[in-house]
N, C-alpha and C positions, 0 to 999 in steps of 0.2 A: 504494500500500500504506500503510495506516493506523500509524503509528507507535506502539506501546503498551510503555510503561514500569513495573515495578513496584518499588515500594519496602518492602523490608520489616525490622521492626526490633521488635527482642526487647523484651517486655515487662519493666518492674525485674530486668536480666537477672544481675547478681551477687546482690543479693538474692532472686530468682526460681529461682536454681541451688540459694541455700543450704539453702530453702525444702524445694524437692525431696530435697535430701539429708538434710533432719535434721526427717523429718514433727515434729517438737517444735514444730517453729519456724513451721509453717504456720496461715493466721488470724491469727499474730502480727505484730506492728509490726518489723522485720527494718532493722537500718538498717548498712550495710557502707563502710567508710571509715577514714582515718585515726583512729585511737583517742587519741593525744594529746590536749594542749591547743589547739595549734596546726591540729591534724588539721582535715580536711573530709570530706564526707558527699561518697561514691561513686556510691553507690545506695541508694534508700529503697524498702521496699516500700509495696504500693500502702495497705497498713493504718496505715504509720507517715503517707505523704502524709495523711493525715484531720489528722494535728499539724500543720500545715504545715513540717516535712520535706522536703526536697526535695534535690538533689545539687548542690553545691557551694557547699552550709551551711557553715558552720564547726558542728566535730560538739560544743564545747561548747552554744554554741545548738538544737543538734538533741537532747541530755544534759537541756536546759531546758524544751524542748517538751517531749520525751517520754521521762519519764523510765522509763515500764517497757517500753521500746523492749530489743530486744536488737540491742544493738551485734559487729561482728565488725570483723577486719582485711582480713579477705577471703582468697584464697586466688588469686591470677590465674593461676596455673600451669593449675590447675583449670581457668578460666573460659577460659581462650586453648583448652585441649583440646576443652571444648564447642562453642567458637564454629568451631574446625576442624571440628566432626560437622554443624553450623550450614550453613557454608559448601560442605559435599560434600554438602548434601541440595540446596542452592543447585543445585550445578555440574549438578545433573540433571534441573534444568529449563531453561537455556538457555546456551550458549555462551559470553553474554556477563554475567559477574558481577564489579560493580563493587563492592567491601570498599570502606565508607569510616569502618569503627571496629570495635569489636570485634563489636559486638552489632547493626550493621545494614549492608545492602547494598542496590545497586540492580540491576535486572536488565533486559534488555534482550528483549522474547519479540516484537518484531518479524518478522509471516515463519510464525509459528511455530501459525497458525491451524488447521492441517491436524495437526496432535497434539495440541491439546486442543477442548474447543467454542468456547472464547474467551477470553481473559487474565484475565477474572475467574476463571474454573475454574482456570484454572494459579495463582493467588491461594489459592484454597481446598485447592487439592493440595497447595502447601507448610504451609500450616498443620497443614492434619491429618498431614501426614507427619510436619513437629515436632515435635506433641505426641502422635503414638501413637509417636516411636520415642525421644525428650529428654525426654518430660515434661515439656517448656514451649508458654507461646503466645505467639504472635508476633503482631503486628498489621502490615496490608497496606494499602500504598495503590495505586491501577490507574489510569495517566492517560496521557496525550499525551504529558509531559516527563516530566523529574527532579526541578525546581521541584515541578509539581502534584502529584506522587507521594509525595515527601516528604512536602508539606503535609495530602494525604491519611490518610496512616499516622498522622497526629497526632492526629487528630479523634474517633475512640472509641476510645482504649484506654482497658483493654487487650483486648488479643483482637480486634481493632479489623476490618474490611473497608471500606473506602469507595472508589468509583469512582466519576473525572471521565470524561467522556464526552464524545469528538468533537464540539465545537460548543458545549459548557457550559462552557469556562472561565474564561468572565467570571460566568456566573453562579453559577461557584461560589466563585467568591472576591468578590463582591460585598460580602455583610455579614459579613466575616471583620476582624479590627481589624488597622489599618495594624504594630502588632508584628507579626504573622506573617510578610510579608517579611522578606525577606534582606536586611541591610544595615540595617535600622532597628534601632536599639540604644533603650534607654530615655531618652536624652536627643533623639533626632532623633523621636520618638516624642511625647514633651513637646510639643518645639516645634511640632509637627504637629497636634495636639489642640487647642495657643492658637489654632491659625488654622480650628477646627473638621474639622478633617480627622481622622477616626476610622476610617474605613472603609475595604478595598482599592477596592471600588467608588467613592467619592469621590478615591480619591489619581488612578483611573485615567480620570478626565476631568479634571484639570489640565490647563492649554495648557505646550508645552514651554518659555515665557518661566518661571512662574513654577516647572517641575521647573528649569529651571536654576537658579534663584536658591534654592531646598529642597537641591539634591544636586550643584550642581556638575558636575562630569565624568560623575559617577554619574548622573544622570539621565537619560538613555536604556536604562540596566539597568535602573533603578527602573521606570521606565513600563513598559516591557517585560514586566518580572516582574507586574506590577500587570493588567496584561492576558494575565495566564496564557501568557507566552512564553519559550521556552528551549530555543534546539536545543542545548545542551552535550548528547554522544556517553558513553552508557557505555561508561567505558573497561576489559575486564580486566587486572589487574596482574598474571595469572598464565595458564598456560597449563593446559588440563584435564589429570587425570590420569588422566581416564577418563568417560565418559557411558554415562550407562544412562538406564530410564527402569522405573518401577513403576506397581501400580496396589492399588487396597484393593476388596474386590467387596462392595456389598451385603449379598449372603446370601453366605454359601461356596461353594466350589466343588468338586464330587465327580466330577462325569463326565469320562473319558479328551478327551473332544471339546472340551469347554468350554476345559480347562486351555491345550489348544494349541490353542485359538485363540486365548486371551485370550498366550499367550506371541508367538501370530503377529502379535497386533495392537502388541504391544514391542516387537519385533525390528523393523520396521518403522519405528517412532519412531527407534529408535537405529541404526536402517541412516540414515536422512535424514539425522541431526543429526550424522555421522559425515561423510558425503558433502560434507552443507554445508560441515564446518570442512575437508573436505579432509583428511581425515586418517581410521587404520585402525589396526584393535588386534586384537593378538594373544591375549588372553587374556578369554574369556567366559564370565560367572560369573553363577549363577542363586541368586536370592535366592528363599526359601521359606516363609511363614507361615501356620501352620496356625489353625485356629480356637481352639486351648486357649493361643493365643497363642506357642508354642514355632517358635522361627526356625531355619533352618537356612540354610546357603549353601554352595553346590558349582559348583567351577570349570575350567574344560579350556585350556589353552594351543596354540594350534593351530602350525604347522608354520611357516605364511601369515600376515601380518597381513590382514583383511580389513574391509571395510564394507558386504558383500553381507547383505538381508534373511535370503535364504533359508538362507543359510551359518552366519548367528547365530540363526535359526528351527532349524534341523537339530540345531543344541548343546545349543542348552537344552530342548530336547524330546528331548536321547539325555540329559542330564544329571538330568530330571523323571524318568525311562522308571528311571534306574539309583539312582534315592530310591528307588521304590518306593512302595505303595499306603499311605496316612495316614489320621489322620482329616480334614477338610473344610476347603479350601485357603480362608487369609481374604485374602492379598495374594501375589502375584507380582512380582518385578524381575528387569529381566536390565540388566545391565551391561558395557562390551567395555573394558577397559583395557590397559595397557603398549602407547600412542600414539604414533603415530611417523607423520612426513605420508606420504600415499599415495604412490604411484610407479609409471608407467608397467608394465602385463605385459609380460610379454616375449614376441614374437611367437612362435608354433609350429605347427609342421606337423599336431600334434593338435588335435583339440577340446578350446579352452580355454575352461573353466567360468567360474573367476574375470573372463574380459574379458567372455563373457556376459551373466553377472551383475550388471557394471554397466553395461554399455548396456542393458540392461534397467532399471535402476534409475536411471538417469539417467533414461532415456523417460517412465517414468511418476514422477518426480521432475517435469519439466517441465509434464506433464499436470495433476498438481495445482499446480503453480502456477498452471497456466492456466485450469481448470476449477473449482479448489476438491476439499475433501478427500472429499466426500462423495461424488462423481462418478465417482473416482477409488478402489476399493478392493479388493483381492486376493479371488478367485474364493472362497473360506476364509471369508473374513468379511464375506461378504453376504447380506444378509439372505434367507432362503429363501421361497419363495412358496404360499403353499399349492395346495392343487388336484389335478390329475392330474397324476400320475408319468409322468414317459418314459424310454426306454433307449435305449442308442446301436445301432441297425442292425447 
C-alpha cells in the first residue's frame, strides 16, 4: 500500500481572516503584528509581501517599506476559533490529523483510496470545502512523506496544489536551492554555495566523507532528506470528536432517488472510517445545503452507538424525509458523533441486527481492501445498464 501524505496550510492566514472580515481591507496591503516599536510583523498579506514585508520583520521596518500598509494587532482569540473550524473540516477527511501551528497541519489518507479517487481529490475537497464554508484558501501539498508534502504546499501559493509522485522524488527536488531543507539555516547555506553547492540535486550526490565533514552527526538526515526521504509517522494529538464525511454536486440535486443515494454513498465513507478507528457514535447528524446557499443541519441521537452503513443510511434518509421538499440540494454531509470505542454485542437468542450489520460490513470492508473500491459497491449505487428490463419470476 502506497503511503500518501498531505500537507496543508492556510494562506496569510491572520491577515487572510482580517481580510474576510472587514471587505475594506481586501486588495489592500494588510500587515498584523506587534504594533510597537519593538513589535514584529505576524503576518503580511500577500499585497503588502510586493514591499518586501514578510513575518518576523520588525514592524518599524515593515512602517518603512510600506507605509500605506494597514497595520493591526490582531485579534488571536479570533484566529484560534477559525483554525478550530480549520481543523474539524481537517478531522473529516482522515483519522489521522497532525496540528503543527495554528494555521497548518498534516494528514495522513493512507488506506483511504476507496473514499475518494485518489489523495489529490481529497486535496481538492479540503480546499473547496475551506473556502465555500471560511472564506479562505488554503494551499496543499500530496506526497510520499511529510518532508515532501510540506515542501510541496510551498511552491505556489497561495491557493497553491502541487503533487510529488511515487518514484519522482528526486526529481523533484533536484533544482530546488539547498535552503529548502530542513536544517540549513542561512549560514550552512553560505558555506554550501562557497563550495558550489546550490542545489538539493547536487547536495544529494555528495559521498558520505564529505556530508560528514558539511553536517557532522546530521549528515545522514541531511542526505536522506536531500533524497526525498522520511518515514516520520503522523502523529494525532487529539482524538476525533466525531467523523463525517460531505460532498458538493455539480448541478443540484432535486430527485427523491438521487438525494439517497448520494446520502448512501456517505454513510458508507463514515460506516468505514468508523470501523477503521474502531470506534461508534451515537449521535447522526445530516448537514443540508440548498442551492440559494441556505444550510440547514438536523440530528437524531440513537439509543445504540453504532458504525453500521445501513443504520447511518436509514437516519439520514428519515432525517432528509422529515426537512421536507426545498428548493435544489447543492451539498450533503452526514456526520456520526459522541464517540466512544466499539464493544462486543451481546449474544441473543433473537435476530441481532447490529452483529449482522457488521459482519457484513466487515466482509465487504475486506473485499475492498482486497479488490479495490470500485469492485466492491452497494447494489444502490451501481451503475444501471441499459437495455431490456426483467422481473423476478
Amino acid at each position: 500500500m502506497l503511503r500518501w501524505i498531505i500537507h496543508v496550510d492556510m494562506d496569510a492566514f491572520f491577515a487572510s481572516v482580517e481580510q474576510r472580515d472587514h471587505p475594506e481591507y481586501r486588495g489592500k496591503p494588510v500587515i498584523v503584528g506587534g504594533l510597537g516599536n519593538r513589535g514584529v510583523v505576524s503576518t503580511a498579506s500577500y499585497e503588502a509581501r510586493r514591499f518586501g514585508v514578510h513575518s518576523a520583520l520588525p514592524m518599524a521596518t515593515a512602517r518603512r517599506l510600506c507605509p500605506q500598509g494597514i497595520f493591526l494587532p490582531g485579534d488571536h482569540r479570533k484566529y484560534s476559533r477559525v483554525s478550530g473550524q480549520i481543523m474539524a473540516i481537517l478531522d473529516q477527511y482522515s483519522p489521522l490529523v497532525e496540528q503543527i501551528s495554528v494555521d497548518e497541519a498534516f494528514l495522513d489518507v493512507t488506506g483511504m483510496e476507496w473514499l475518494y479517487p485518489s489523495p489529490v481529490e481529497i486535496a481538492r475537497a479540503i480546499k473547496r470545502q475551506v473556502k465555500e464554508e471560511l472564506l479562505l484558501t488554503v494551499s496543499a501539498g500530496v506526497a510520499p512523506n511529510k518532508f515532501l508534502a510540506k515542501m510541496a504546499s510551498d511552491l505556489q501559493k497561495p491557493d497553491g496544489l502541487v503533487v510529488v509522485e511515487h518514484g519522482r522524488e528526486q526529481e523533484f527536488l533536484r533544482d530546488l536551492p539547498v535552503e529548502k531543507l530542513w536544517g540549513i539555516g542561512d549560514v550552512t547555506a553560505k558555506n554550501l554555495h562557497d563550495k558550489g553547492i546550490r542545489t538539493i540535486g547536487q547536495l544529494a550526490r555528495l559521498e558520505p566523507p564529505q556530508l560528514k565533514r558539511l553536517f557532522g552527526e546530521n549528515a545522514a538526515t541531511i542526505h536522506n532528506l536531500a533524497l526525498g526521504r522520511d518515514d516520520r509517522p503522523v502523529v494525532s494529538g487529539h482524538e476525533a470528536k466525531s467523523i463525517g464525511a460531505e460532498e458538493t454536486f455539480e448541478r443540484d440535486l432535486f430527485a427523491a432517488d438521487d438525494l439517497r443515494s448520494a446520502l448512501l454513498a456517505l454513510a458508507e465513507r463514515v460506516g468505514y472510517r468508523l470501523r477503521r478507528e474502531k470506534t461508534a457514535g451515537r449521535t447522526i447528524t445530516l448537514k443540508l445545503r440548498y442551492g440559494t446557499f441556505q444550510t440547514l443541519t438536523r440530528r437524531r441521537t440513537l439509543t445504540e452507538p453504532t458504525q453500521i452503513d445501513e443504520i447511518i443510511y436509514r437516519t439520514a434518509v428519515e432525517l432528509l424525509e422529515q426537512q421536507g421538499a426545498g428548493s435544489g440540494v447543492r451539498l450533503l454531509g452526514v456526520t456520526v458523533s459522541q464517540l466512544e470505542t466499539e464493544r462486543p454485542v451481546a449474544p441473543s437468542l433473537f435476530d441481532n441486527q447490529e452483529e449482522k450489520g457488521r459482519q457484513l460490513s466487515a466482509a465487504v470492508d475486506q473485499l475492498r481492501r482486497k479488490f479495490g473500491a470500485p469492485m466492491v459497491v452497494h447494489g444502490r449505487l451501481a451503475p444501471r445498464k441499459e437495455g431490456k428490463e426483467t422481473k423476478d419470476d
